[in-house]
N, C-alpha and C positions, 0 to 999 in steps of 0.2 A: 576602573582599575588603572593604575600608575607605575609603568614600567621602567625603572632608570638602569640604562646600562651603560658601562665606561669600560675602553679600551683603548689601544693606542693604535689601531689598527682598522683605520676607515671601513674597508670593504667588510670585516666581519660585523662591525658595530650595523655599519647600511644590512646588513643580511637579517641580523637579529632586531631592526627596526620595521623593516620589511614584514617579519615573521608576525610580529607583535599586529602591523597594518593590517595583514591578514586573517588573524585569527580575530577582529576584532569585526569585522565584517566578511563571512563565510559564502555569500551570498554566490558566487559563481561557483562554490563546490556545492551548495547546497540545490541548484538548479538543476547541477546533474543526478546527484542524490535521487531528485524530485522524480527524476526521468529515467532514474535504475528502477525506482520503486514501483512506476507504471510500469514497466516494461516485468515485472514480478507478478503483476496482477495480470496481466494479458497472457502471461505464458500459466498461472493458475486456473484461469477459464480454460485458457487450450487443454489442458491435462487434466483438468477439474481435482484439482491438488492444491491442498494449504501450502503456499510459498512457505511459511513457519516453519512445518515440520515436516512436511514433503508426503504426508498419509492422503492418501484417496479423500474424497468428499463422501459422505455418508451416503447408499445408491438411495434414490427415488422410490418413495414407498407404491406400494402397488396402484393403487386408489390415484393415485398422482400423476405414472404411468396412464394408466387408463383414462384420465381424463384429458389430459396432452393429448393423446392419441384421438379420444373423439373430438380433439380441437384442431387437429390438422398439425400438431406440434410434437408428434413423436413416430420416428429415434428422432432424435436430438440429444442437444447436451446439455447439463446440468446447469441452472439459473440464466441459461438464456433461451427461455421461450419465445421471446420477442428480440432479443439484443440489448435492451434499452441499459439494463443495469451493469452490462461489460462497458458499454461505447460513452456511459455516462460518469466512467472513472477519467478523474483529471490530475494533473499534477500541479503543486503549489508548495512555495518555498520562500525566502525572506533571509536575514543575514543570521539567522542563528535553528533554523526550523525547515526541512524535506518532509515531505507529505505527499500522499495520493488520497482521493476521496470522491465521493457522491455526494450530490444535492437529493437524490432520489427517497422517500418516506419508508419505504419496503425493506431499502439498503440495511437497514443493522438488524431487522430480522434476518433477511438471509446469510446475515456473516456470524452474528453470536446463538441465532435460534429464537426458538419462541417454543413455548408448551401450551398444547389445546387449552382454550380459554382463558390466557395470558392477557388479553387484552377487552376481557368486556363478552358480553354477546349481542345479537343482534334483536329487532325489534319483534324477533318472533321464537326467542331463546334459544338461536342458534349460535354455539361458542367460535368466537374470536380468536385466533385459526382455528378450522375446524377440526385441524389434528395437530399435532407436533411435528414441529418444522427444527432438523436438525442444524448445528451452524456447518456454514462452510467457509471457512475463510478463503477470500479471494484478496484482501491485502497485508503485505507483509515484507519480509525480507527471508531469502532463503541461507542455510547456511554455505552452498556453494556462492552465491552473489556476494556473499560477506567483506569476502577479499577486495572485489571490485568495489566495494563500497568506499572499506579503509584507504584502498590506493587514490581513491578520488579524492578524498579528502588527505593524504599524506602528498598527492603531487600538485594539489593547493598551494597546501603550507609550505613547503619546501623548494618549491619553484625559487631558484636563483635569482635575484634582481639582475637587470643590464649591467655589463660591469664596463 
């Protein structure tokens, strides 16, 4: 993209070359972006709430309960039986892209779901999950964060040059 602007007026032309420098390379708003977005998923585990839409996560079916419990894992709270899938959200970003994410294989069933026997079954024709596994979304952006999102990226862009 080719931006020509002409003025007779140094500091505003430097402002609007500035602006252009900027938005062409996002990378310092996008790192916080990166770092609103964990901090969305961390407070979703805390509250076991879709940052999305702010609804409860589906409860723990009984069978589920009950099996946590004779593992030594219940009360407790919702997709962290061990921790691994909260502690193994990261954040990652680039001049045009904010993100949070897992390396973990389990991860997108526990975010989008799975339906009993979604995935195969086993070598003794027991279905893959064994039951239906509701989503619970743990990344996202909520609509209270929103704001903090936009001002991140508007006091990017807008930041003054030295004058």
């Amino acid at each position: 993209m080719k931006i020509d602007i002409e003025t007779n007026f140094p500091a505003v032309h430097a402002a609007f070359l500035d602006l252009a420098h900027r938005a062409a390379d996002m990378t310092p708003a996008m790192e916080q972006l990166a770092h609103l977005l964990l901090d969305e998923s961390e407070d979703a585990f805390a509250r076991q709430r879709s940052p999305n839409s702010g609804d409860s996560w589906p409860t723990l079916a009984a069978t589920t309960i009950r099996e946590r419990a004779e593992l030594g894992y219940w009360p407790g709270k919702m997709l962290q039986r061990t921790g691994h899938l909260a502690a193994s959200l990261v954040p990652d970003h680039g001049p045009d892209f904010a993100a949070v994410g897992t390396n973990l294989d389990y991860a997108a069933v526990m975010f989008f779901g799975a339906e009993r026997g979604e995935f195969g079954s086993t070598s003794k024709g027991a279905p893959i999950p064994w039951g239906d596994i509701p989503g619970r979304e743990y990344m996202g952006l909520s609509a209270e964060r929103e704001p903090d999102a936009l001002d991140i990226v508007g006091d990017y862009l807008l930041r003054l040059p030295p004058t």
